[in-house]
C-alpha positions as CSV (number, residue, x, y, z in Angstrom):
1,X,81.9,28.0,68.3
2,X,80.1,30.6,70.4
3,X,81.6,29.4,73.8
4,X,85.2,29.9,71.9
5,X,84.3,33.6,70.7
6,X,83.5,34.6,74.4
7,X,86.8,33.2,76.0
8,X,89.1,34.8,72.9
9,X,87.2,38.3,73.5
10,X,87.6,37.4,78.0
11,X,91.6,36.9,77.0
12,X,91.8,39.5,75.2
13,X,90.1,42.5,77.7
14,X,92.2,40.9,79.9
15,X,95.6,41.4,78.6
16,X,94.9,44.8,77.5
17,X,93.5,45.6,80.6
18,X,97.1,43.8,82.5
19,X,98.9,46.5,80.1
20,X,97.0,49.0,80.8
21,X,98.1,48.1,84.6
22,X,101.4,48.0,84.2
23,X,102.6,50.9,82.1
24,X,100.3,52.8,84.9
25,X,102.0,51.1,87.4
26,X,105.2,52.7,86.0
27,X,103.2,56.3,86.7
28,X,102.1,55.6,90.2
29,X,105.0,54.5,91.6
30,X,107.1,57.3,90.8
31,X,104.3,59.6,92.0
32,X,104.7,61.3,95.7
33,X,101.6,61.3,97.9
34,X,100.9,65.0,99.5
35,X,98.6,64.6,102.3
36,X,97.1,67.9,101.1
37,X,96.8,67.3,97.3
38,X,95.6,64.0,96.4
39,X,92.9,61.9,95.4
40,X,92.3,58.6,97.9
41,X,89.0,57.3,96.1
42,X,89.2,55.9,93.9
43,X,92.5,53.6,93.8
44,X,94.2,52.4,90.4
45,X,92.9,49.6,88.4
46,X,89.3,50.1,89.6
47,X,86.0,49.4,87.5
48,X,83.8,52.8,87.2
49,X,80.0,53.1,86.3
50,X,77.4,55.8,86.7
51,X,77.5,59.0,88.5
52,X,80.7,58.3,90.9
53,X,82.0,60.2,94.1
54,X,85.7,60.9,94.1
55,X,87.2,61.8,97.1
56,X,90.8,63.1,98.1
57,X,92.3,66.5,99.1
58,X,93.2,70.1,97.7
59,X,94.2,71.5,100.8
60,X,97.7,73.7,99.8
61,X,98.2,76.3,101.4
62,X,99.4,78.7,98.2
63,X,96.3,77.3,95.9
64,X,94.6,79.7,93.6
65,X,92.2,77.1,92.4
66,X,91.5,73.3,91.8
67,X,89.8,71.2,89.3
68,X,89.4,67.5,88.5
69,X,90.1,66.2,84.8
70,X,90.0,62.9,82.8
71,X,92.4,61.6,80.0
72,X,91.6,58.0,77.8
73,X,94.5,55.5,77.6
74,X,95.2,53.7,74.1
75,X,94.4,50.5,73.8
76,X,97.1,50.0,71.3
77,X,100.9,49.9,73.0
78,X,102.4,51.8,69.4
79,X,99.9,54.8,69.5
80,X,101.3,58.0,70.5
81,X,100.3,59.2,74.3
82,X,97.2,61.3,74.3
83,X,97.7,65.0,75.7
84,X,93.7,66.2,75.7
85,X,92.6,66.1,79.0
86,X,88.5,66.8,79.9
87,X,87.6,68.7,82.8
88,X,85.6,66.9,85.6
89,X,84.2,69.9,87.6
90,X,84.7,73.2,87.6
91,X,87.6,75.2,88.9
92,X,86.8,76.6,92.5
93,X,89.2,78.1,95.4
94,X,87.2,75.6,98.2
95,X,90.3,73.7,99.9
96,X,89.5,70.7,100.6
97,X,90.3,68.2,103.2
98,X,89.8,64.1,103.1
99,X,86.4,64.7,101.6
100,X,84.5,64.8,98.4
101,X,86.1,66.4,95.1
102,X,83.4,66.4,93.0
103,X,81.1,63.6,91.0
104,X,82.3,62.4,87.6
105,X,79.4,61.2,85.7
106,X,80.8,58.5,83.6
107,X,77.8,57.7,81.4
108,X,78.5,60.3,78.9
109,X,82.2,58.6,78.0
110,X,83.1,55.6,75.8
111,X,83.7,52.5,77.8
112,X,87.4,52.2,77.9
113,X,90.7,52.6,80.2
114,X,91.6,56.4,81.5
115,X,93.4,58.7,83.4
116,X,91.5,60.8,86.6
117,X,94.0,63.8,87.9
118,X,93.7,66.2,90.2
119,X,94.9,69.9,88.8
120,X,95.8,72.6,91.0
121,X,96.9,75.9,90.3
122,X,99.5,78.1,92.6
123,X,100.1,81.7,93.3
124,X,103.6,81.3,91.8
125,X,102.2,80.6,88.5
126,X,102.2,77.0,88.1
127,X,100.6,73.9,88.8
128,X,100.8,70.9,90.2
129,X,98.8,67.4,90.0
130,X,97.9,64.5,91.1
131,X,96.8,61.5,89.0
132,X,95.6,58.0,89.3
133,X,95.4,55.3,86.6
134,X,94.1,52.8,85.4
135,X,90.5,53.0,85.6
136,X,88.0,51.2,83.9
137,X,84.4,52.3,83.0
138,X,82.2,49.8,82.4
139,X,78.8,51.4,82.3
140,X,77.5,48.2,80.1
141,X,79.4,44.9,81.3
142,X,79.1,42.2,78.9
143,X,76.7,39.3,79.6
144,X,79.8,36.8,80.6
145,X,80.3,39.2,83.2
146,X,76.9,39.3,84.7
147,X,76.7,37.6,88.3
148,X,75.5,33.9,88.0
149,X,72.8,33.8,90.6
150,X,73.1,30.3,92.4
151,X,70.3,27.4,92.9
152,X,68.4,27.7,96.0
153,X,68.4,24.5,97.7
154,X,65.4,22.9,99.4
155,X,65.0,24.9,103.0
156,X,66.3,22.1,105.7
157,X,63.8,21.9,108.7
158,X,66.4,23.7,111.2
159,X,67.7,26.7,109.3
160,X,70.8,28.5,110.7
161,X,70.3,32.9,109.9
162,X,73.4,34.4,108.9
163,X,74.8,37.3,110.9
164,X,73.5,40.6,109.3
165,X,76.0,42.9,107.9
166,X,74.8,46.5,108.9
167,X,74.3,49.0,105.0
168,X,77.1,51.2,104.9
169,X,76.5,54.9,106.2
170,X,76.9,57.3,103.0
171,X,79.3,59.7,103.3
172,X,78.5,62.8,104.5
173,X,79.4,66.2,102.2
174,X,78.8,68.4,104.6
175,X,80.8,71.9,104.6
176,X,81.9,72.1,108.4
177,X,85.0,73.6,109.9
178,X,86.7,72.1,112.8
179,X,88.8,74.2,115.2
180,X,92.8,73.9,115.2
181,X,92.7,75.9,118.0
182,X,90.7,77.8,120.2
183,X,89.5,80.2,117.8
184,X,87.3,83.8,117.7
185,X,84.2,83.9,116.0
186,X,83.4,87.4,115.0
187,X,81.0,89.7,113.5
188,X,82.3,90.2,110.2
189,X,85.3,88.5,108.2
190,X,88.5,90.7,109.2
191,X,90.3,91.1,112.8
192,X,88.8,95.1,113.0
193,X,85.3,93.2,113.9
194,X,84.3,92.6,117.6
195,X,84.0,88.6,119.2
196,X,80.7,87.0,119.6
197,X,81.7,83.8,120.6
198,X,84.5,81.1,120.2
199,X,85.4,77.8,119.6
200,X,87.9,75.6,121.6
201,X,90.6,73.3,119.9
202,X,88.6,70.2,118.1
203,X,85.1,71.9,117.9
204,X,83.4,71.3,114.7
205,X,80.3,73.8,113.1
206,X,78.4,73.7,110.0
207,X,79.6,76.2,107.5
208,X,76.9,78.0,105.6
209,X,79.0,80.9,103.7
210,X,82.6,82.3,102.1
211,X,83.0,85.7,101.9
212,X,82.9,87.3,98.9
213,X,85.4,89.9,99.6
214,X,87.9,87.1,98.3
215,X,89.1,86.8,102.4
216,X,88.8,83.1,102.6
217,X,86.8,84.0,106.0
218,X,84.1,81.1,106.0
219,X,80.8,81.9,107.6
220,X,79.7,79.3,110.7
221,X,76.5,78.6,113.0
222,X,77.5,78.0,116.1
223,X,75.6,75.5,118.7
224,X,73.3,78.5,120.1
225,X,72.2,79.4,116.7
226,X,74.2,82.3,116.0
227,X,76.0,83.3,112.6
228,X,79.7,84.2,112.7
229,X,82.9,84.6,111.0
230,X,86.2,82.6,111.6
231,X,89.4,83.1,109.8
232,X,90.6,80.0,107.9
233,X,93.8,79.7,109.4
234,X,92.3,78.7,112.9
235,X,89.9,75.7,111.2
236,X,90.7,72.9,109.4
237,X,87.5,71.9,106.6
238,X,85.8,69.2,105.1
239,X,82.9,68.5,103.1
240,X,81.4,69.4,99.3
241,X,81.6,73.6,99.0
242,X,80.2,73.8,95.5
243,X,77.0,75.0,96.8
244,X,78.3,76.9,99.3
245,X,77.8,80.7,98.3
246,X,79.5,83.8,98.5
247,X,78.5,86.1,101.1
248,X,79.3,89.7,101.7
249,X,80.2,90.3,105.3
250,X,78.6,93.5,107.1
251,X,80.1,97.1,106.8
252,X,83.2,97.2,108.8
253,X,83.1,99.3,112.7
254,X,83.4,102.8,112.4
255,X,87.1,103.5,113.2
256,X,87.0,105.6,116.7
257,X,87.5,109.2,116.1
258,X,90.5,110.2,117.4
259,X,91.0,113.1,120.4
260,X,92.3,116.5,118.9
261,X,95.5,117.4,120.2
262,X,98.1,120.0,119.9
263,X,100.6,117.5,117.9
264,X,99.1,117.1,113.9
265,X,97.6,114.0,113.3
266,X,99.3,111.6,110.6
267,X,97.0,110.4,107.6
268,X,97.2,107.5,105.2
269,X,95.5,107.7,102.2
270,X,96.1,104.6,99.9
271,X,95.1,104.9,96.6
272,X,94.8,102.3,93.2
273,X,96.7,103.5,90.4
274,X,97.4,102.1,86.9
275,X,97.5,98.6,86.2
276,X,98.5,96.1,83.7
277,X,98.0,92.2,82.5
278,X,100.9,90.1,81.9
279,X,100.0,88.6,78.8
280,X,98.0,91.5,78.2
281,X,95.3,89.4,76.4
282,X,94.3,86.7,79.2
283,X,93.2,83.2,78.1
284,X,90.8,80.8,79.3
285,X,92.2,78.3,82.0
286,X,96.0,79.7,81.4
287,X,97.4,82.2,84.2
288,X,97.8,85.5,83.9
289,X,99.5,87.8,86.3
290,X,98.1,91.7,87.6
291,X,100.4,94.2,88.1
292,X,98.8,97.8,90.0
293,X,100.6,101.4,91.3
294,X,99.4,101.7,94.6
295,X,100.4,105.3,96.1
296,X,100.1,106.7,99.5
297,X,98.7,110.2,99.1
298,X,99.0,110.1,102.9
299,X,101.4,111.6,105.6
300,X,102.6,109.1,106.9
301,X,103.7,104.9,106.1
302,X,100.5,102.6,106.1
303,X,101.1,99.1,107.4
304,X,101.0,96.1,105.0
305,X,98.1,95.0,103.8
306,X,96.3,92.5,101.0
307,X,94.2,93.2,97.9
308,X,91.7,91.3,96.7
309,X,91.0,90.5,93.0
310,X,87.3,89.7,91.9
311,X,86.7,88.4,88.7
312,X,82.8,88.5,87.3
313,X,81.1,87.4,84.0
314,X,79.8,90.6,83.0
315,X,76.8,89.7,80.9
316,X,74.8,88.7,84.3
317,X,77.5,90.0,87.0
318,X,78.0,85.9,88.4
319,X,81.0,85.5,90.6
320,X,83.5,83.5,88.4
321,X,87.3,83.1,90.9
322,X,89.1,85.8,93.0
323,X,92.7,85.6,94.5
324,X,94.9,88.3,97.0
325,X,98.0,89.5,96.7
326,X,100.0,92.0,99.0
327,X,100.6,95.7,99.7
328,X,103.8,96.8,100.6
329,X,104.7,99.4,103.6
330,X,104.8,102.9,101.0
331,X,106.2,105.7,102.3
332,X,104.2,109.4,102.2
333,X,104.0,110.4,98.3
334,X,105.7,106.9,97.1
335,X,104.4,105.4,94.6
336,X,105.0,101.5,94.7
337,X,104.3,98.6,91.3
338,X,102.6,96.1,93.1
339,X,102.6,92.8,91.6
340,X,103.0,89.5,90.3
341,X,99.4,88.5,91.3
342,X,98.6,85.3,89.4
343,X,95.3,84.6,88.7
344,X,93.4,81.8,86.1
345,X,89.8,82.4,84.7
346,X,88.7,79.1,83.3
347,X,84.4,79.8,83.0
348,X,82.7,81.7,80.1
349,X,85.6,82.3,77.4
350,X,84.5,84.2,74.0
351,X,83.3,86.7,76.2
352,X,83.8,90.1,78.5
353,X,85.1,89.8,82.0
354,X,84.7,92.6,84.8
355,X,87.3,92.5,87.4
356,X,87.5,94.2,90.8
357,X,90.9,95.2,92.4
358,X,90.2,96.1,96.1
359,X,92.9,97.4,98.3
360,X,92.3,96.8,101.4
361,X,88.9,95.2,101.2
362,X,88.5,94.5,105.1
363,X,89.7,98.5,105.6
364,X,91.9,97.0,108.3
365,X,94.3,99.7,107.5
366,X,93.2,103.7,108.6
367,X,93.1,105.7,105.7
368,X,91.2,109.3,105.3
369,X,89.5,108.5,101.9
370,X,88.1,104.7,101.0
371,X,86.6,106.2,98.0
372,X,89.9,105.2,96.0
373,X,90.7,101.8,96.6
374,X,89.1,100.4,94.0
375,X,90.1,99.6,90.3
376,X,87.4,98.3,87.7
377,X,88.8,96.5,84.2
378,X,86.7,94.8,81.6
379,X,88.5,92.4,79.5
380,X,87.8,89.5,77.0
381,X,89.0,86.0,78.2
382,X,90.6,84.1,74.8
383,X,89.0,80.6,74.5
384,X,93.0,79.3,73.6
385,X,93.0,75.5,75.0
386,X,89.5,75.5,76.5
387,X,86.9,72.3,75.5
């Protein structure tokens, strides 16, 4: 009677687990693979247990931020879908490249089918995602499943060793950056600082910061030793960077003071004006867009430039997500609404946020007074859809 309860309960994990397949199999095909947004590890229909490494790619090049989240299936074909998802890991900016996107610890979730996706958030606003289904977790297999181990039989007097299968090498999570091109390393994370060293086309070096100007400038050591700065359109990166902290970059050069003449010199004198929130009241893990009057109090055009948005729980002043956006070419005593600039906050709802608008955080454009490039705003982030 026993032997018959164990192959009805076998038949039946199978043929939920076969429809589980092929209703995802109606998801995945459908689904189009970006090279720079995916998750390859692991594939559909696989068996999950413990702490496991999922691997893929956020790597586009308008991504405000990324995060991995999970969904369960029903078991039952008539139940309505399910629409909760459960984040993974936290959201971060870090583009990743054919490496590691986190660790989803799977002991802490029911044994059952799900869903694994693969969120990420654009500067226009919206998202896009990747998803892979079904997978199984199976942190206690039943004992029909255990592996039978076989009967030794007596050792024959000439015994034939098998060929040793070398232990495969763990993958290595190490931030690096690898050289597009022959590439400058400078001293600090703008074009204004001097070279001290480069890197030709296919070089690879350990990366060891991000700035926290919000640049996307990552911090390297190169082979001598030496600390630099390269920008991240020049290197192509790989590797875990949720360890990997913010640094601030050293004071920019002292612009040269220019030689008196008889002709009057022409100023630029940028300056950050009013801004709004659009919803005014931002909520957690939803995105929200900064509009900001920038004038030039100046004599003259300035050149276009970026700002950088910082946003900061304000209880102990940790750096939560930042994103850019772009100044315009204003005229002498224009005054010019700069703006969308999308941003989602998805850490530490319920309370007060402090946000930093910089322009011109890498003072790449001349201006007579940096005193006034700076906006502060304290705001409190709605929990609305958050766990």
């Amino acid at each position: 009677m026993r032997t018959r309860q164990t192959v009805s309960l076998v038949v039946l994990l199978v043929g939920l687990l076969l429809a589980a397949v092929m209703t995802a199999s109606a998801q995945t095909t459908t689904q189009a693979i970006d090279p720079n947004a995916n998750i390859s590890w692991p594939p559909p229909v696989y068996v999950l247990r413990g702490e496991f490494t999922v691997r893929g790619s956020a790597n586009l090049p308008n991504m405000t931020n990324w995060y991995l989240e999970f969904q369960t299936l029903p078991t039952d074909a008539t139940a309505p879908p399910n629409d909760t998802w459960t984040p993974v890991t936290l959201p971060t900016r870090s583009a990743v490249k054919d490496g590691v996107l986190g660790i989803w610890d799977t002991t802490g979730a029911p044994e059952g089918l799900y869903t694994l996706r693969l969120n990420i958030g654009l500067n226009t606003g919206s998202r896009t995602f990747y998803a892979v289904s079904p997978l199984r977790i199976e942190n206690n297999p039943p004992p029909f499943a255990q592996p039978v181990v076989p009967v030794v039989p007596a050792v024959p007097t000439q015994i034939t060793l098998p060929t040793l299968i070398p232990t495969p090498t763990a993958f290595d999570t190490t931030p690096r950056a690898t050289a597009n091109r022959n590439a400058n390393v400078r001293q600090g994370d703008g074009t204004n600082y001097s070279v001290i060293g480069s890197l030709r086309a296919g070089d690879t070096v350990p990366i060891v910061g991000i700035s926290a100007l919000g640049t996307g400038w990552y911090l390297v050591v190169l082979p001598d030793g030496r600390q630099g700065w390269v920008a991240p359109s020049v290197v192509d990166v790989t590797g875990d960077f949720r360890n990997v902290p913010r640094v601030q970059p050293p004071p920019p050069p002292a612009t040269p003071t220019p030689v008196a003449t008889a002709t009057p010199v022409a100023n630029i004198n940028l300056v950050a004006g009013n801004f709004r929130f659009d919803p005014p009241s931002p909520n957690c893990n939803q995105t929200f867009n900064i509009y900001i009057d920038v004038a030039n109090f100046g004599t003259a055009p300035n050149p276009s430039g970026f700002i950088s948005v910082q946003d900061f729980r304000r209880s102990d002043g940790t750096f939560q997500t930042s994103t850019i956006g772009a100044i315009p070419v204003i005229q002498p005593g224009q005054t010019v609404n700069v703006g969308p600039i999308p941003l989602t906050v998805a850490t530490w709802y319920n309370e007060d946020h402090r946000m930093l608008i910089i322009l011109d955080p890498s003072n790449a454009i001349p201006e007579t007074n940096e005193g006034d490039n700076v906006k502060e705003a304290i705001y409190l982030l709605n929990k609305a859809a958050c766990p």
